[in-house]
ROZA-128898 format. One record per residue (C-alpha): residue number from 1; x, y, z. Coordinates in steps of 0.25 Angstrom, whole numbers. Layout:
BEGIN
(rec NUM; (X; Y; Z));
...
***
This chain:
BEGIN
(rec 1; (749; 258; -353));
(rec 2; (743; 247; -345));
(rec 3; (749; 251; -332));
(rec 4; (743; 266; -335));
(rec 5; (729; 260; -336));
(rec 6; (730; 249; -325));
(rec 7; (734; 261; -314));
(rec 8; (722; 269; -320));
(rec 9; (712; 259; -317));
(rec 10; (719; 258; -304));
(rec 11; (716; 273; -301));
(rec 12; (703; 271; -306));
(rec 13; (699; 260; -297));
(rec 14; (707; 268; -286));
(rec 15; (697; 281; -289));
(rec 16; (685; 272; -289));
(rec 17; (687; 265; -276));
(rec 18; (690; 280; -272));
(rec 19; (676; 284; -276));
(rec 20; (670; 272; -271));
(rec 21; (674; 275; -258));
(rec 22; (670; 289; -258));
(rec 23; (658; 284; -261));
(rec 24; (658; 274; -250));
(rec 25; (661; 284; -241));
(rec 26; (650; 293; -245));
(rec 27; (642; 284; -244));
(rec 28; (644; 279; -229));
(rec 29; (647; 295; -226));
(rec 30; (631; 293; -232));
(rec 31; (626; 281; -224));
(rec 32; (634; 288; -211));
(rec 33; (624; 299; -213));
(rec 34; (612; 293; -216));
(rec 35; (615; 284; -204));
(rec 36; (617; 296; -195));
(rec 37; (606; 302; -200));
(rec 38; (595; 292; -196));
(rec 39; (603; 290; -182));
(rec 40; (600; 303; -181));
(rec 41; (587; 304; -186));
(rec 42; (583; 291; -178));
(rec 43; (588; 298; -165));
(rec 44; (581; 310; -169));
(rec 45; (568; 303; -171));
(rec 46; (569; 293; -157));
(rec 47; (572; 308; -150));
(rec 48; (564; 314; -156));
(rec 49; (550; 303; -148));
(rec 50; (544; 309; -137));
(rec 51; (546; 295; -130));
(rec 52; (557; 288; -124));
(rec 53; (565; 279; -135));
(rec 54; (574; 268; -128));
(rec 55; (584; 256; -133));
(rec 56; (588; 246; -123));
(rec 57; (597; 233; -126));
(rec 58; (593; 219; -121));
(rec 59; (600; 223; -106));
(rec 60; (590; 235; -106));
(rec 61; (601; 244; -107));
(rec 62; (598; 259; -114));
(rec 63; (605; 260; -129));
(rec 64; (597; 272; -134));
(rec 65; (587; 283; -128));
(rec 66; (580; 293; -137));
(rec 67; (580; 308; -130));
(rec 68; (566; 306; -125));
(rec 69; (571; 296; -114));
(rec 70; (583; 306; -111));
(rec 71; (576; 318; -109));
(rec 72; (564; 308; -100));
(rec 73; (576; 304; -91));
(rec 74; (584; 317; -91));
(rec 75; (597; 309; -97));
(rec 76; (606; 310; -110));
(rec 77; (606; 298; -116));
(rec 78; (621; 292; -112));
(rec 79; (614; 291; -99));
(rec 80; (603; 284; -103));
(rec 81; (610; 274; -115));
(rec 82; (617; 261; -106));
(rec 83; (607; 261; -96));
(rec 84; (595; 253; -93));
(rec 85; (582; 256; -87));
(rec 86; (586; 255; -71));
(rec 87; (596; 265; -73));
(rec 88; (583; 275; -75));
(rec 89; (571; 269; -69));
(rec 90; (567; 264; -54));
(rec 91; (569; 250; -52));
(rec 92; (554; 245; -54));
(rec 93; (552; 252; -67));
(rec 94; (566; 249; -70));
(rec 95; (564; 233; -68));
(rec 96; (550; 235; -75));
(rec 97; (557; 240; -88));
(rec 98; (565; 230; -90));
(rec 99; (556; 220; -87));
(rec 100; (549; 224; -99));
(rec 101; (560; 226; -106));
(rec 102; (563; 211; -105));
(rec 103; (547; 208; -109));
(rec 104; (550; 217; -124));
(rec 105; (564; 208; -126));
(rec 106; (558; 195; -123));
(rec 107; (544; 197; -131));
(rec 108; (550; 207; -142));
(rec 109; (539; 216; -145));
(rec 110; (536; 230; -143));
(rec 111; (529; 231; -127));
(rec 112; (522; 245; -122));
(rec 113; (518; 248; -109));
(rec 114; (511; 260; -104));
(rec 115; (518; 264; -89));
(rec 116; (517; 274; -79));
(rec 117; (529; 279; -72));
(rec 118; (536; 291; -63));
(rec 119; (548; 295; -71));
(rec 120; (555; 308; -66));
(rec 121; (543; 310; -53));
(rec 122; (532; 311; -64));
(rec 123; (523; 299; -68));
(rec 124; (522; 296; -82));
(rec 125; (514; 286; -92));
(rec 126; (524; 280; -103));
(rec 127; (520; 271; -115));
(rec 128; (533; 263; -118));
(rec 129; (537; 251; -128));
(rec 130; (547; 245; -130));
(rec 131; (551; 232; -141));
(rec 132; (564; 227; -146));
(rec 133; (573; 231; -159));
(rec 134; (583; 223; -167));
(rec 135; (593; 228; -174));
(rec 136; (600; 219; -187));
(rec 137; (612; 228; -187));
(rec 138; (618; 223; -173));
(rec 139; (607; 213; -170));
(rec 140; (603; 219; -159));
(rec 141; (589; 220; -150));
(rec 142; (586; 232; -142));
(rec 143; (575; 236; -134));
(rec 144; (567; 247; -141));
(rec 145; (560; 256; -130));
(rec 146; (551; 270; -130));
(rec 147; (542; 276; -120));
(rec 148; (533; 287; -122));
(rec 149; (527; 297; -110));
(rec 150; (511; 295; -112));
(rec 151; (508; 303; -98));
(rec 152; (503; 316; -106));
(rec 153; (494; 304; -114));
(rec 154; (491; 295; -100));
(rec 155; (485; 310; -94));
(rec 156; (477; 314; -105));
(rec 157; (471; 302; -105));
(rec 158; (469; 302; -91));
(rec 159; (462; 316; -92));
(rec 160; (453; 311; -103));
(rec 161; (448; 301; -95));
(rec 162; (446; 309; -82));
(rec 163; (438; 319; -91));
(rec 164; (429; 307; -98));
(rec 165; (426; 300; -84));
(rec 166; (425; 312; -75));
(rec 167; (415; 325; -74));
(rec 168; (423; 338; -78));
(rec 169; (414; 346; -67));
(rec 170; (415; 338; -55));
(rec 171; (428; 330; -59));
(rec 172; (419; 318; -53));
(rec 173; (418; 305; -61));
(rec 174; (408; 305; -73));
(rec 175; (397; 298; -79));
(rec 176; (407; 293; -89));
(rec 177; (414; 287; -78));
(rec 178; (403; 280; -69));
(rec 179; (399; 274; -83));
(rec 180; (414; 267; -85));
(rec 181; (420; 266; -74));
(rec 182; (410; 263; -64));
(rec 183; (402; 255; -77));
(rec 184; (405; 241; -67));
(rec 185; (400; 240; -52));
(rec 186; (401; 225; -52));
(rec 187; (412; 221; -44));
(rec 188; (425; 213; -49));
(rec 189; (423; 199; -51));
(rec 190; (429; 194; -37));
(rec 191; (426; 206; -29));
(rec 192; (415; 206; -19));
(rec 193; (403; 215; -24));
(rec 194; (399; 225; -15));
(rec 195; (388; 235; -15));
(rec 196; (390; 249; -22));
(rec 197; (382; 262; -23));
(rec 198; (380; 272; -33));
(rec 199; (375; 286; -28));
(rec 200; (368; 296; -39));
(rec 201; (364; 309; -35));
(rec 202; (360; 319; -40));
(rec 203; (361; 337; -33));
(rec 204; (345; 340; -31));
(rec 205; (341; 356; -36));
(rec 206; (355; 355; -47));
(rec 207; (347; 362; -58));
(rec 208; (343; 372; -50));
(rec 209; (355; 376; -45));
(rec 210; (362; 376; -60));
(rec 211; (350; 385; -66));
(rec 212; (352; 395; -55));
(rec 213; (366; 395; -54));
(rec 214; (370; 391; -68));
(rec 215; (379; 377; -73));
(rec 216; (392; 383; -68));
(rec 217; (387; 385; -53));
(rec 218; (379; 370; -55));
(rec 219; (395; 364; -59));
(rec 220; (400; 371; -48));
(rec 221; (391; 363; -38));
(rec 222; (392; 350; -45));
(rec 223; (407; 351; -43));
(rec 224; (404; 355; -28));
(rec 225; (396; 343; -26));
(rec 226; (405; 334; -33));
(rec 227; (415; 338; -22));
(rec 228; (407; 335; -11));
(rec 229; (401; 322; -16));
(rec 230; (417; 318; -16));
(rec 231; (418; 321; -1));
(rec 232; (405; 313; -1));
(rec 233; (410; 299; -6));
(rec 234; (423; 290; -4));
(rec 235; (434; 286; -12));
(rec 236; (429; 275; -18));
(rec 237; (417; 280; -22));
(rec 238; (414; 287; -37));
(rec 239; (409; 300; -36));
(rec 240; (404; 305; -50));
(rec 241; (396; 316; -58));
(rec 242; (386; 308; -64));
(rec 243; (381; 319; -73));
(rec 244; (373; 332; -70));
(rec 245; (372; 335; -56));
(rec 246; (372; 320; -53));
(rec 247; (382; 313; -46));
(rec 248; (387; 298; -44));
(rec 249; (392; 289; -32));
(rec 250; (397; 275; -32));
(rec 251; (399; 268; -20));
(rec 252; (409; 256; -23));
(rec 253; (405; 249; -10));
(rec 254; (394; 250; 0));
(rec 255; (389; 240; 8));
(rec 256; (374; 245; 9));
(rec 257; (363; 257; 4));
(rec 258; (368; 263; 16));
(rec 259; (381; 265; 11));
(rec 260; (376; 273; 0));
(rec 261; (366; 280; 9));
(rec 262; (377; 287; 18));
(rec 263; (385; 292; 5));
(rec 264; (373; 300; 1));
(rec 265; (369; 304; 14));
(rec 266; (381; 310; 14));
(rec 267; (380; 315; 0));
(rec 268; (367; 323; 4));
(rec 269; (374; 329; 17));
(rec 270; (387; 335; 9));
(rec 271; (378; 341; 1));
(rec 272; (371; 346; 11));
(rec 273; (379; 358; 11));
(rec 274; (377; 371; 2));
(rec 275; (384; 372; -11));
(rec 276; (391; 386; -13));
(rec 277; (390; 388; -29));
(rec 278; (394; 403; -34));
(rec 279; (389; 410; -19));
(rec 280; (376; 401; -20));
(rec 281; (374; 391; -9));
(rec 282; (365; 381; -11));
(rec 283; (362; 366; -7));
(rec 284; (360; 355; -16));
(rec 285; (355; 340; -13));
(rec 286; (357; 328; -19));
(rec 287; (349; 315; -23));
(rec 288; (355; 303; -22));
(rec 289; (352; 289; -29));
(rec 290; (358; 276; -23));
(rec 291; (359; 263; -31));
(rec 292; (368; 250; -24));
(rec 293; (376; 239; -34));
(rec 294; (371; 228; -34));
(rec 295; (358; 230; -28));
(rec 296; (352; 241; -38));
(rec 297; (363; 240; -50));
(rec 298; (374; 230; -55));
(rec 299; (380; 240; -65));
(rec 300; (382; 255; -63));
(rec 301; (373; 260; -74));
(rec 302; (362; 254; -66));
(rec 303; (366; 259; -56));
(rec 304; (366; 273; -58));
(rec 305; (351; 270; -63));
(rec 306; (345; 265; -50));
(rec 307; (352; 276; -43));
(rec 308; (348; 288; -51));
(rec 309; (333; 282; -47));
(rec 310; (337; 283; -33));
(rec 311; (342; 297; -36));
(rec 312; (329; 301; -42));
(rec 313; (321; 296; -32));
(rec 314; (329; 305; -22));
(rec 315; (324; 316; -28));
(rec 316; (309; 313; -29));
(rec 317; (311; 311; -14));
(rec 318; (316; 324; -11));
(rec 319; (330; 325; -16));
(rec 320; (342; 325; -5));
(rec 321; (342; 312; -3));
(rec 322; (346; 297; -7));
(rec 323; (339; 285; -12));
(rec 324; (343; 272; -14));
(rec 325; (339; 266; -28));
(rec 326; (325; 255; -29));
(rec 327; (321; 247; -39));
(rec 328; (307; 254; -37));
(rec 329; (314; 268; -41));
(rec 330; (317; 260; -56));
(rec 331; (303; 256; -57));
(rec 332; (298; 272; -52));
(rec 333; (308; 275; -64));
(rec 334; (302; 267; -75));
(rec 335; (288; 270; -69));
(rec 336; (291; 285; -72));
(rec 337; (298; 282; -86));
(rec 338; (285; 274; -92));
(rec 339; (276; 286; -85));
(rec 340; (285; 296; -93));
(rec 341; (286; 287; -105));
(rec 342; (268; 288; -107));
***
């Protein structure tokens, strides 16, 4: 009896480590699973960046890509894993990769840069980053990578700023510009300070024309004088629509009046010539003020002042010609305002 009830506790011992079993089966079947899954799912999700995903170990050799940098460099990714940057790049970017490589390992901490490139013949803007994981299972640091393509980004920006600094008629530099980017005339500390001239001018008649003719035919010569004005002045100087039918100069370095003087000498003679605007010829003059840093002006506001003074005085002596700025025209001016002000 006793030999009867020993053997059945032994089969039901023997049936519980069976079930036990099953279920530790079942259950690592389980974890398996779940563990394939989230490989799967954290594959899916690297893939699935619009930017290149990278793992390098301390050597700087490659231990995982996501697609994105596959499908950049027109590889699969066994011919990409084992390999370090000057497998891929030019000598110089190569070098400068790994030297910032270095710089991540030694200060640990998450570095981006913003770098333009030619990859493939074409030029590209990339923001990459790049920081250094551990991991507790196998103790292990790598370096984490990513770059994203920000040249779609880099040319919009570009394009707004065009449109916010330059004149969407005349393509010329704008108001907006003259007031930011030519806001200094003083020289860099250090650099010897030379004379500059500024050049307003204004095309005598332009209402006219645009009543009888109507806006479109008067944009039509404004962009036809802007074009000769640019075969007027040189490379270094700043051609731009000051507003209107006005037009700016800026002269970076001159050595006297004189200077200034011949520019619009030859401002006057190139529009000497008749405009041909819808069948109509016509000729249309300009008047031309003339202010000189340092000696009427140390800032360009100023500037721009005294010679809109010498561009009106130009006009009440006939029109057609220049006139460098006085201090005599600013007190006319004020003479006029407290006349006009009783």
């Amino acid at each position: 009896m006793n030999r009867k009830i020993s053997q059945i506790d032994k089969d039901s011992e023997i049936e519980k480590l069976r079930i036990r079993v099953k279920e530790l089966e079942e259950r690592e079947k389980q974890l398996f699973e779940r563990l394939r899954h989230n490989e799967s799912l954290h594959s899916k999700v690297l893939d699935a960046l619009p930017m290149n995903v990278f793992l390098e170990d301390p050597e700087g050799v490659t231990i995982f890509v996501n697609k994105q940098v596959c499908k950049e460099h027109g590889v699969k990714m066994e011919d990409i894993v084992g390999k370090t940057v000057f497998d891929f790049f030019p000598e110089p970017i190569a070098e400068r990769q790994r030297e910032i490589d270095l710089e991540v390992w030694k200060k640990r901490q998450l570095q981006t840069n913003e770098v333009e490139t030619v990859f493939q013949g074409k030029k590209i803007h990339m923001l990459t980053g790049k920081t250094i994981i551990h991991l507790e299972e196998s103790q292990n640091d790598y370096l984490l990578g990513f770059g994203l393509d920000i040249t779609d980004l880099k040319n919009a920006e570009e394009k707004i700023s065009h449109m916010a600094y330059h004149d969407a008629l005349t393509g010329l530099p704008n108001r907006w510009f003259i007031k930011s980017c030519l806001k200094s005339v003083k020289p860099a500390t250090g650099i010897v300070d030379k004379m500059k001239g500024v050049l307003l001018l204004d095309l005598d008649h332009f209402k006219v024309i645009n009543d009888s003719l109507g806006h479109e035919a008067g944009d039509l010569l404004l962009q036809s004088v802007a074009s000769r004005l640019k075969g007027v002045i040189k490379a270094d100087n700043v051609l731009a629509r000051f507003g209107g039918d006005e037009f700016f100069i800026h002269i970076p370095q001159i050595l006297s009046a004189i200077d200034a003087f011949k520019v619009s000498e030859e401002i006057i003679n190139v529009m000497k010539e008749p405009f041909n605007i819808y069948g109509h010829k016509f000729k249309i003059s300009p008047s031309i003020g003339i202010s000189l840093y340092p000696v009427h002006g140390e800032d360009m506001e100023t500037l721009i002042k005294n010679a809109d003074l010498a561009m009106y005085q130009s006009k009440e002596q006939g029109r057609n010609c220049y006139t460098l700025f006085s201090p005599l025209m600013k007190d006319k001016a004020i003479a006029r305002m407290n006349f006009l002000a009783k």
